[in-house]
C-alpha positions in Angstrom: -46.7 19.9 -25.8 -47.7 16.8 -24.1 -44.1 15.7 -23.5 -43.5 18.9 -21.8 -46.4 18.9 -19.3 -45.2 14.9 -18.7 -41.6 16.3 -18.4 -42.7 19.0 -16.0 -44.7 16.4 -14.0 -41.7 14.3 -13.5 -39.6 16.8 -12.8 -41.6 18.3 -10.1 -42.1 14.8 -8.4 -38.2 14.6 -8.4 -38.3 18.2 -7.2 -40.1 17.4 -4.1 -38.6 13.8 -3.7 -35.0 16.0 -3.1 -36.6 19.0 -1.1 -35.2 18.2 2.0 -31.7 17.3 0.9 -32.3 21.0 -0.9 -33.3 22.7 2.2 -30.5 20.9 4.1 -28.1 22.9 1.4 -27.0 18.9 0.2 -28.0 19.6 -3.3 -27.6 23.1 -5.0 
């Protein structure tokens, strides 16, 4: 279980990294 909360983590700080190439509509 403590792989997927460290997974989630990272993917959530990648998440915002990209959020405004997301809200731009460069990454779908």
């Amino acid at each position: 279980e403590y792989n997927m909360v460290a997974r989630d983590k990272m993917v959530a700080k990648v998440y915002f990294k990209y959020w405004p190439l997301n809200d731009m509509g460069m990454v779908h």
